[in-house]
C-alpha positions as a Markdown table, in Angstrom:
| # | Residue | x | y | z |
|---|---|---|---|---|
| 1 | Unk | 0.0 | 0.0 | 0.0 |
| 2 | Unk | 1.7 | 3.5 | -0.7 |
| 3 | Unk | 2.2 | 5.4 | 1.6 |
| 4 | Unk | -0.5 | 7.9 | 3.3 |
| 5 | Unk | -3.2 | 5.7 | 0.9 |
| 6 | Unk | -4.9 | 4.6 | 4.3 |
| 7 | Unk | -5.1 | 8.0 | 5.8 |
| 8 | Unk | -6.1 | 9.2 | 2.4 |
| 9 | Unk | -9.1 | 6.7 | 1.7 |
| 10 | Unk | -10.1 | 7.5 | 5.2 |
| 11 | Unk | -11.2 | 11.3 | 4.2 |
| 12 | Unk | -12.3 | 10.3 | 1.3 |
| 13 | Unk | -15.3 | 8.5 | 3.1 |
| 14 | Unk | -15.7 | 11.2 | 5.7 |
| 15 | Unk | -15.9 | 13.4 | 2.6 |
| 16 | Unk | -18.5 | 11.8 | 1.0 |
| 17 | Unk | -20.6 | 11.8 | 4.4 |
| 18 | Unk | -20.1 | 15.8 | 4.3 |
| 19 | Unk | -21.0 | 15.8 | 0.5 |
| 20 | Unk | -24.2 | 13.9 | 2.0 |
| 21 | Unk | -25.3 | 16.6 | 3.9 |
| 22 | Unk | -27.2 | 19.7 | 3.2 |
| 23 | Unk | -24.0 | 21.9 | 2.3 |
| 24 | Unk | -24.3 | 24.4 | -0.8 |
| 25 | Unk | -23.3 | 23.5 | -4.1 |
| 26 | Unk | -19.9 | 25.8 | -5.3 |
| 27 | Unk | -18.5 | 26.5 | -8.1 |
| 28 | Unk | -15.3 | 26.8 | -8.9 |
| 29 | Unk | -12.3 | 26.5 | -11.3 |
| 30 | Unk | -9.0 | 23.8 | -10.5 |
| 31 | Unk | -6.2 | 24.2 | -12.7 |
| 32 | Unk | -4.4 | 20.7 | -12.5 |
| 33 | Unk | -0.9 | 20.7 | -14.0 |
| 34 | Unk | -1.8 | 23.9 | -16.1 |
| 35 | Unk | -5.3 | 22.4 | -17.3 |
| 36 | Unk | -8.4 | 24.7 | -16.3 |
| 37 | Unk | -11.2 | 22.4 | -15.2 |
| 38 | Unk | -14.9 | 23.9 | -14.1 |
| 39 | Unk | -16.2 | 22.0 | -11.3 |
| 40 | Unk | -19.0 | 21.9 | -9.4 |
| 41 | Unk | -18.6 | 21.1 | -5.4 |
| 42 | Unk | -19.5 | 20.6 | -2.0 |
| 43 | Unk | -16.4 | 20.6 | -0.6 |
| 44 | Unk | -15.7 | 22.6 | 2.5 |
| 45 | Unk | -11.7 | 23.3 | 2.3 |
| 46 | Unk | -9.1 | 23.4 | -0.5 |
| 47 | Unk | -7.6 | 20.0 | 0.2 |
| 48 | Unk | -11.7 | 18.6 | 0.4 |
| 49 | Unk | -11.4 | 19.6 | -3.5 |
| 50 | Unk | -8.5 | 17.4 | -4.0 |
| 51 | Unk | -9.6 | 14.6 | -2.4 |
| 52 | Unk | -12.9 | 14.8 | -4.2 |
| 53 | Unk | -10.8 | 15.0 | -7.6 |
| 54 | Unk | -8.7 | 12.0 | -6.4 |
| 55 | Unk | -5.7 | 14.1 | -6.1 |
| 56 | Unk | -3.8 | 12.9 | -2.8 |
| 57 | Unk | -0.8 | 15.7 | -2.6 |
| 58 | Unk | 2.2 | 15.2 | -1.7 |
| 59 | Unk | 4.6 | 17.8 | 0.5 |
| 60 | Unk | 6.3 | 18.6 | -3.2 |
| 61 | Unk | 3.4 | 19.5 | -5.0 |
| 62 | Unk | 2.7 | 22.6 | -5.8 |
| 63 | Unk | -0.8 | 24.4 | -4.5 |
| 64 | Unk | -2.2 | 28.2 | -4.6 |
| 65 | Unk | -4.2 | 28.3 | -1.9 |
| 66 | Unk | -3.5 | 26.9 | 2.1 |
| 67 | Unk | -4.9 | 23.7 | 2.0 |
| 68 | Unk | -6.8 | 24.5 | 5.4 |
| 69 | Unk | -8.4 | 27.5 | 3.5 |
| 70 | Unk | -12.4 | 27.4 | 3.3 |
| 71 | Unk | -13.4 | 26.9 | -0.3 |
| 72 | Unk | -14.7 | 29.9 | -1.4 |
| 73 | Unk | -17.6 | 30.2 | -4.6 |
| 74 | Unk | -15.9 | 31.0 | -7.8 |
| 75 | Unk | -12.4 | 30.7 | -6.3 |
| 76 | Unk | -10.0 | 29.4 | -8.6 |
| 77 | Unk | -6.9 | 26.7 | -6.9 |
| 78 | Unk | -3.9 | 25.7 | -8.7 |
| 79 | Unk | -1.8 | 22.6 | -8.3 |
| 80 | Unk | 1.1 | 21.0 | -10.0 |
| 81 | Unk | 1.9 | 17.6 | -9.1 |
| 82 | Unk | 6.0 | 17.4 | -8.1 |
| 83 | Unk | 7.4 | 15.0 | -11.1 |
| 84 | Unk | 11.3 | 13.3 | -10.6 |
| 85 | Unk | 13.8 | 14.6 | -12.6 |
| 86 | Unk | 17.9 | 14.5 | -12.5 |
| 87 | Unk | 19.8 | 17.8 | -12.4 |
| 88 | Unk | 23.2 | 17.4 | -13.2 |
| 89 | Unk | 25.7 | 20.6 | -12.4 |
| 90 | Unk | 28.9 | 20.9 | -13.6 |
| 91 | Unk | 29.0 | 17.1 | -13.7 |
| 92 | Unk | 27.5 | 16.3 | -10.5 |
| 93 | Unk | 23.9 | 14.7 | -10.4 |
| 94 | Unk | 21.2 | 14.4 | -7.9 |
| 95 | Unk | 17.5 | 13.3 | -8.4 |
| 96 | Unk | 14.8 | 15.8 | -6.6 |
| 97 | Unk | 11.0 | 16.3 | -7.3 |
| 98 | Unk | 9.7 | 19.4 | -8.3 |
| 99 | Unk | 6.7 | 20.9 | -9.0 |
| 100 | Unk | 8.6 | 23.2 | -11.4 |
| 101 | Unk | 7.1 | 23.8 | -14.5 |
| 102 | Unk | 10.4 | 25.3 | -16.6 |
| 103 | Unk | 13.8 | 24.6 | -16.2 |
| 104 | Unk | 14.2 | 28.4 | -15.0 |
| 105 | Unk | 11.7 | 27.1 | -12.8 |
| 106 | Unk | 13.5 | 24.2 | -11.5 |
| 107 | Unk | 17.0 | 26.3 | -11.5 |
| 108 | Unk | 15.3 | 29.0 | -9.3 |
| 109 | Unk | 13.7 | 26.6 | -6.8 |
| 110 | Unk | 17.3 | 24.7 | -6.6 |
| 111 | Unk | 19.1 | 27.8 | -5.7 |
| 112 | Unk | 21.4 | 27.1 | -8.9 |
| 113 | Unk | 22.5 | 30.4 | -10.7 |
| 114 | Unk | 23.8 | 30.6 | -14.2 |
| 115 | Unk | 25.3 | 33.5 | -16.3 |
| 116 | Unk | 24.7 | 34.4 | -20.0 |
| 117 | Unk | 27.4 | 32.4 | -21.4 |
| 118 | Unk | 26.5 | 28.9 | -19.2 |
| 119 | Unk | 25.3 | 26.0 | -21.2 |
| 120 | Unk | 22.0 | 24.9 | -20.3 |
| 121 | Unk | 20.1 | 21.6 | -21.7 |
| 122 | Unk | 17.8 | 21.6 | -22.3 |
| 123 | Unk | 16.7 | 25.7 | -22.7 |
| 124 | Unk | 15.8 | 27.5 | -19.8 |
| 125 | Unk | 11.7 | 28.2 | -21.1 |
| 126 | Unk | 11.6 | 24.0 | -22.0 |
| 127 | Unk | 8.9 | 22.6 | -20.0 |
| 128 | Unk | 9.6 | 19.8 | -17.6 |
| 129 | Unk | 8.4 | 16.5 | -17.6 |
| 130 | Unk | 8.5 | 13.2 | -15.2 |
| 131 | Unk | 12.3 | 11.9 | -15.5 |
| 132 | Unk | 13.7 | 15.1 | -17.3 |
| 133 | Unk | 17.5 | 15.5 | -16.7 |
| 134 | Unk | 18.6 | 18.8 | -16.8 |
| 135 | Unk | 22.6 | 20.1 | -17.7 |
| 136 | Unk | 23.7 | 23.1 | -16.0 |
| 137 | Unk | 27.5 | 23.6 | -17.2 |
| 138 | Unk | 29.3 | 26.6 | -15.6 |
| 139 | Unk | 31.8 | 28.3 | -18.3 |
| 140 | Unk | 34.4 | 30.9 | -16.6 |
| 141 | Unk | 35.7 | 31.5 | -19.7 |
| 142 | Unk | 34.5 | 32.7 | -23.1 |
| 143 | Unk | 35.5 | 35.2 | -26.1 |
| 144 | Unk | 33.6 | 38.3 | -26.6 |
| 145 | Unk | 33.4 | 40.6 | -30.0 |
| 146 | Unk | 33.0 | 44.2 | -29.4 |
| 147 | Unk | 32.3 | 46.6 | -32.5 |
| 148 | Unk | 33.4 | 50.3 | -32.0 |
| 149 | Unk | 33.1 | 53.0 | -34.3 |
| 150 | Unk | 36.4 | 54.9 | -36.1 |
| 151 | Unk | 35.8 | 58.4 | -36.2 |
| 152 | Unk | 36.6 | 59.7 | -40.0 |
| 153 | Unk | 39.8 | 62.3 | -40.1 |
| 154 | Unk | 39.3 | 65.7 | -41.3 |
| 155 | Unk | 40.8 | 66.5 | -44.6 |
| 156 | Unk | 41.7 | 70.1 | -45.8 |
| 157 | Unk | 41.7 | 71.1 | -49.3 |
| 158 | Unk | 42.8 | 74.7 | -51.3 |
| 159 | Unk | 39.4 | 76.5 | -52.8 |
| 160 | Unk | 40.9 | 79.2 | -55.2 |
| 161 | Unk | 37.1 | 80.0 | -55.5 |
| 162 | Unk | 36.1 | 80.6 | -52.1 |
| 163 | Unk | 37.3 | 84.1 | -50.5 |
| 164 | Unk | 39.3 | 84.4 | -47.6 |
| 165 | Unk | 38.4 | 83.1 | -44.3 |
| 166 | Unk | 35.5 | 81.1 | -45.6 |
| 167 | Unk | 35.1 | 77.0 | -46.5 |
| 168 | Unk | 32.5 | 74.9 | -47.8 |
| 169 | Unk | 32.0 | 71.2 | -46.7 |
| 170 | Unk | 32.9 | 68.9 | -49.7 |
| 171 | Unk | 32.4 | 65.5 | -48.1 |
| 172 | Unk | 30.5 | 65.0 | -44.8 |
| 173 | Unk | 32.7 | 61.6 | -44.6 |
| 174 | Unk | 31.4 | 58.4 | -43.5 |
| 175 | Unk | 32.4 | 56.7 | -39.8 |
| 176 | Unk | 34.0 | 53.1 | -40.0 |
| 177 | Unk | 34.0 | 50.2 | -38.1 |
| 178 | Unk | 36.1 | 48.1 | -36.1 |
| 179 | Unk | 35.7 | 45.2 | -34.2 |
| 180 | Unk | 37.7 | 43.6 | -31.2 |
| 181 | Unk | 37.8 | 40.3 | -29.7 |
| 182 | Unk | 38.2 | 39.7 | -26.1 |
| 183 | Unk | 39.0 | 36.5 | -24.0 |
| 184 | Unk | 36.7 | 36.9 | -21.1 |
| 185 | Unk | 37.6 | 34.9 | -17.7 |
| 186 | Unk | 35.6 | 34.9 | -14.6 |
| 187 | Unk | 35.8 | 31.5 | -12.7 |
| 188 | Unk | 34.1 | 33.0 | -9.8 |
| 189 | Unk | 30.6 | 35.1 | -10.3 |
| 190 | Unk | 32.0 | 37.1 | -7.5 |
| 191 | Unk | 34.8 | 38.8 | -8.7 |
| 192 | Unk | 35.1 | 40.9 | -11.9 |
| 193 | Unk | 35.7 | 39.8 | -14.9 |
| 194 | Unk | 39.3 | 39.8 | -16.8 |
| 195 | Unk | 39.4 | 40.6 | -20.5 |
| 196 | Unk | 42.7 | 39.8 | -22.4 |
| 197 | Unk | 42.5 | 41.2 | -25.8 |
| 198 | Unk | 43.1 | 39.0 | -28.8 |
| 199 | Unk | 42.5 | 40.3 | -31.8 |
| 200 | Unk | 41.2 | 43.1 | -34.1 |
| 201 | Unk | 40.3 | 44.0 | -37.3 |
| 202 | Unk | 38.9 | 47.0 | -39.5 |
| 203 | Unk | 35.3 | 45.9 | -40.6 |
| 204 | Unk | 34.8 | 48.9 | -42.3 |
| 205 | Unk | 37.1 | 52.0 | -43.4 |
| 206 | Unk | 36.1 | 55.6 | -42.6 |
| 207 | Unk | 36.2 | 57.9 | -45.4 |
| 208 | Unk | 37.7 | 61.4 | -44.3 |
| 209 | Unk | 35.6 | 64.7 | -43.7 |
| 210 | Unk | 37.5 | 67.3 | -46.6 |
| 211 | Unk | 36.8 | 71.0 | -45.8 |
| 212 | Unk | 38.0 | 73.0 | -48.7 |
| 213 | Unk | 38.9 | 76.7 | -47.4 |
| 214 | Unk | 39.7 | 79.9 | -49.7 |
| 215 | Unk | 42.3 | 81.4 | -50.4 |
| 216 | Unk | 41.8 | 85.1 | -51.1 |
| 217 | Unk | 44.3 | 86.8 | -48.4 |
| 218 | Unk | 47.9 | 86.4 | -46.7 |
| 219 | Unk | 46.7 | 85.2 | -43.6 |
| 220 | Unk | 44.0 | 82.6 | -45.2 |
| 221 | Unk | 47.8 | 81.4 | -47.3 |
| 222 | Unk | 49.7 | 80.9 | -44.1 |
| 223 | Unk | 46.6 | 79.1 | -42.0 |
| 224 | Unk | 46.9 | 76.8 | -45.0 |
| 225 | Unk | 50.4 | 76.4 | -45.3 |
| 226 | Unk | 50.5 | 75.4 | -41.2 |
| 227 | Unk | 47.8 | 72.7 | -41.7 |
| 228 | Unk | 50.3 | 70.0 | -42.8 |
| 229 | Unk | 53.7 | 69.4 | -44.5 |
| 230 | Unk | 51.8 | 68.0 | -48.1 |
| 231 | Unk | 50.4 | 71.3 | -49.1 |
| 232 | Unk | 53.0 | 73.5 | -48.0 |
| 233 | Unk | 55.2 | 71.5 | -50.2 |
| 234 | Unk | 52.4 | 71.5 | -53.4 |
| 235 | Unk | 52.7 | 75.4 | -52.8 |
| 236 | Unk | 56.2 | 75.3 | -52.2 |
| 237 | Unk | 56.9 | 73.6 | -55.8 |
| 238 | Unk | 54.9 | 76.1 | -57.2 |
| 239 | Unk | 56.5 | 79.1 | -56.4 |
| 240 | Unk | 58.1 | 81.6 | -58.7 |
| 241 | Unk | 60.1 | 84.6 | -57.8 |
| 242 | Unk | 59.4 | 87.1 | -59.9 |
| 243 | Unk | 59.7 | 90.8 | -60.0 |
| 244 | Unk | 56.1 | 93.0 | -59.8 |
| 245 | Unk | 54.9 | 95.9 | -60.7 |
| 246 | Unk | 51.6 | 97.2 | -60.7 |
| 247 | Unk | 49.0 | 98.7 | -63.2 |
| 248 | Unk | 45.5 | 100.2 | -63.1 |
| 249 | Unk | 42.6 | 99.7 | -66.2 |
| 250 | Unk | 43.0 | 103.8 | -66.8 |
| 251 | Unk | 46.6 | 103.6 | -67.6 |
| 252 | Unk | 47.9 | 105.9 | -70.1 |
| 253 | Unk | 47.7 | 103.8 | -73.2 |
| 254 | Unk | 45.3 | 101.0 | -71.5 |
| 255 | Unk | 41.8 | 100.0 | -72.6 |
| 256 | Unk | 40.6 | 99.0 | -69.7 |
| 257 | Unk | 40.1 | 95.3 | -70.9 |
| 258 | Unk | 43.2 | 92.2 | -71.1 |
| 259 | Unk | 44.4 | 90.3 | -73.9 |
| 260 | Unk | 42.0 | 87.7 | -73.0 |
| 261 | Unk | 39.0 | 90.0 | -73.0 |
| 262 | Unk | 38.5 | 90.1 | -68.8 |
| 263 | Unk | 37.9 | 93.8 | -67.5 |
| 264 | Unk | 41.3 | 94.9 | -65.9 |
| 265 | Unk | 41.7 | 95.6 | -62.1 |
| 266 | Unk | 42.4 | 93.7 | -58.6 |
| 267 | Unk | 42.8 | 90.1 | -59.2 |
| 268 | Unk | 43.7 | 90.2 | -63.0 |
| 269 | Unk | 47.5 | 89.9 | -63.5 |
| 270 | Unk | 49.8 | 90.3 | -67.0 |
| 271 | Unk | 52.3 | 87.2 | -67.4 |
| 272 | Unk | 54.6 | 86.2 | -69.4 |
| 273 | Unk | 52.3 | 83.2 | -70.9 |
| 274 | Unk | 55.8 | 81.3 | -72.0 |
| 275 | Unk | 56.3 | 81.1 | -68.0 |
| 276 | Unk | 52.8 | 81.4 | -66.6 |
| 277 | Unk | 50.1 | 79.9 | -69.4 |
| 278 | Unk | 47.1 | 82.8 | -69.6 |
| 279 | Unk | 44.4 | 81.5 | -67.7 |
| 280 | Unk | 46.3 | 80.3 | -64.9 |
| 281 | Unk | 45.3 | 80.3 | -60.9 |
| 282 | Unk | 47.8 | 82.1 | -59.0 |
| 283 | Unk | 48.3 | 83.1 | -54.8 |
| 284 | Unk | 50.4 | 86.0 | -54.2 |
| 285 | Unk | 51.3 | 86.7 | -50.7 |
| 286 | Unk | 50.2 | 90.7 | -49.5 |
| 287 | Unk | 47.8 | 90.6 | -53.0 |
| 288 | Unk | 46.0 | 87.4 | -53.1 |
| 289 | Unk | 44.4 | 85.4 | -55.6 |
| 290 | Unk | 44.8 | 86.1 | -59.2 |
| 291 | Unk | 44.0 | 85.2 | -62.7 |
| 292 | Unk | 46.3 | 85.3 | -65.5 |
| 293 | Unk | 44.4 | 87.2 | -67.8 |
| 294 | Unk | 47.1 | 89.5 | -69.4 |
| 295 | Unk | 50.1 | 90.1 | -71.4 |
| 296 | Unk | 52.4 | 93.0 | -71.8 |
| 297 | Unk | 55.4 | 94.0 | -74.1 |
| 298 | Unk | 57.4 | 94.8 | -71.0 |
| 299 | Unk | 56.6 | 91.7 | -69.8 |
| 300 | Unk | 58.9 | 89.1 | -70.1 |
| 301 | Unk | 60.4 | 86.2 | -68.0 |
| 302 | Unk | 59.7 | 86.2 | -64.4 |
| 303 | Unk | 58.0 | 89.6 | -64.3 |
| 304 | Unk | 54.8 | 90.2 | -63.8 |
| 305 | Unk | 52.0 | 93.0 | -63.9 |
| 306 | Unk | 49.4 | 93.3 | -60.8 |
| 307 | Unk | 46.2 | 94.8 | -61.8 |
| 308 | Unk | 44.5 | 97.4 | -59.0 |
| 309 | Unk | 41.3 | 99.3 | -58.9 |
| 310 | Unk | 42.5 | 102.3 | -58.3 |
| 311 | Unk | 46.0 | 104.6 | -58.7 |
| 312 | Unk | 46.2 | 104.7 | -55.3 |
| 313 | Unk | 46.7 | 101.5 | -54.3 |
| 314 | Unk | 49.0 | 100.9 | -57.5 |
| 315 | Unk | 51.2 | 103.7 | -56.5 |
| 316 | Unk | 51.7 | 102.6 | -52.9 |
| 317 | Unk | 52.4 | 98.8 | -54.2 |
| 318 | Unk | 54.9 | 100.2 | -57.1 |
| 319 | Unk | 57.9 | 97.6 | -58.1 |
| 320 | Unk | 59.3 | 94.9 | -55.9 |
| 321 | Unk | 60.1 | 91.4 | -56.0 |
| 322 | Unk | 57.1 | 88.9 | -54.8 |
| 323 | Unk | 56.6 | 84.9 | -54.5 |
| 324 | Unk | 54.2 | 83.7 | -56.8 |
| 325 | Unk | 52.6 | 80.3 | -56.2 |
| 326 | Unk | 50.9 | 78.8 | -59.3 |
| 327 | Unk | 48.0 | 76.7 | -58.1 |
| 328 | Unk | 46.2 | 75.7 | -61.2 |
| 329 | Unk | 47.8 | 75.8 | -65.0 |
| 330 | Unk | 45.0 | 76.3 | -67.2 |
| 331 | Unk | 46.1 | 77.4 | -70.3 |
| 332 | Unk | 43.2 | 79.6 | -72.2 |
């Protein structure tokens, strides 16, 4: 005979003597190992209701209500019978019963905690069944990829269109991405963890952010020229020492217009186009950007005319010898 089955039949017959008597029907809802059921009863207490339903519980199983409790109308009582299943940790097993209905369940009940990168068999949401055997492996070691972003550089280019002192964005640039991989050890939950770099590797370039700036003025030339080595020595290679002298468009004997049909005045300079093509993009230090737009019949060589708006300003530049840094040769 198992055991309690003596005690148990007793109550049932004592229970059917109180279902005998003139005790109101109730009504009410048992949920038995997660199946809803709608009964209708006499029973005085919660555990009369299992007994009328056959159900003789044991100190495992699982119940929602105090089994002493007076059965209410329209309660509703839940029980989950305590099945056997094996839970092996780390290699060691031991058999317990459980009214558990997951393996998180079953974990939490057990007192048995587990970290993200554990291995657990079956899943944690896997429902549990009678004779289940459950794998809780500890890892306290384990590799972890990281991705971080590359920030683009910031590229600066020469606009001989722009004025002085002002830039224009020409590429917004793009951010890359790089990834890292980590060998992670913790063998106790209680201390932090230790992360030993292993490897890493570019996922994705950046492409750089280029800000092109003018050059209309002295100080916009030398801002440039202290940005970085590569374009001081581009302007460097370009430079021509030449001796200037300069002219207005109401010159005795001038039109007003160039030889290549441009209205003369600041910015328009005669060349020699044997040194200096016509059409060429020039920065002169103290006079800024120019265009080669003229010729002369004084000018020859290395020599070179500097257009002004007005007599004034010609007069207090009058002849001297200048840098001259070709930027662009665009022969017209």
């Amino acid at each position: 005979m198992p055991f309690g089955a003596g005690a148990f039949n007793e109550r049932v017959v004592a229970l059917a003597k109180d279902l005998a008597s003139d005790v109101p029907a109730k009504h009410v809802t048992l949920v038995r190992d997660g199946v809803p059921e709608a009964i209708e009863t006499r029973a005085v207490t919660v555990d009369d209701l299992l007994i009328e339903r056959g159900i003789a519980r044991a100190p495992e199983d699982a119940l929602s209500e105090d089994p002493a409790a007076a059965l209410s109308d329209g309660e509703t009582v839940s029980y989950h019978a305590a099945v056997p299943v094996t839970l092996v940790v780390d290699g060691v097993a031991r058999d317990v019963r459980t009214p558990a209905a997951t393996v998180r369940d079953l974990l939490a009940a057990q007192a048995v905690t587990t970290r993200r990168h554990d291995r657990i068999v079956p899943q944690l949401a896997s429902a549990l069944g009678s004779d289940t055997i459950v794998h809780v492996t500890h890892v306290s070691s384990w590799t972890e990829r990281i991705h971080l972003a590359i920030r683009p550089a910031t590229k600066h280019v020469f606009d001989i269109a722009l004025a002085a002192g002002h830039s224009r964005i020409v590429s917004g640039g793009a951010t890359g991405m790089k990834e890292i991989t980590y060998l992670v050890s913790q063998p106790d939950p209680s201390v932090p963890a230790r992360r030993s770099k292993l490897a890493a590797r570019v996922l994705r370039m950046p492409h750089p952010r280029v800000i092109a700036d003018g050059i209309g003025e002295y100080a916009s030339f030398a801002a440039i020229a202290r940005q970085g080595l590569d374009g001081t020595e581009k302007l460097a290679r370009s430079a021509l020492t030449m001796i200037a002298t300069a002219y207005t468009a109401n010159c005795s004997g001038c039109s007003g217009y160039t030889a290549s049909g441009k209205r003369a005045g600041h910015g328009i300079v005669a060349v020699d186009p044997r040194i200096i093509p016509l059409g060429s993009h020039l920065y002169i230090p103290g006079y800024g950007h120019a265009l080669a737009g003229d010729t002369g019949g004084a000018i020859h060589g290395n020599r070179i005319d500097l257009g002004f708006n007005s007599s004034s300003d010609a007069m207090s530049f009058g002849r001297r010898p200048i840098v001259v840094y070709v930027l662009k040769k665009t022969p017209e």
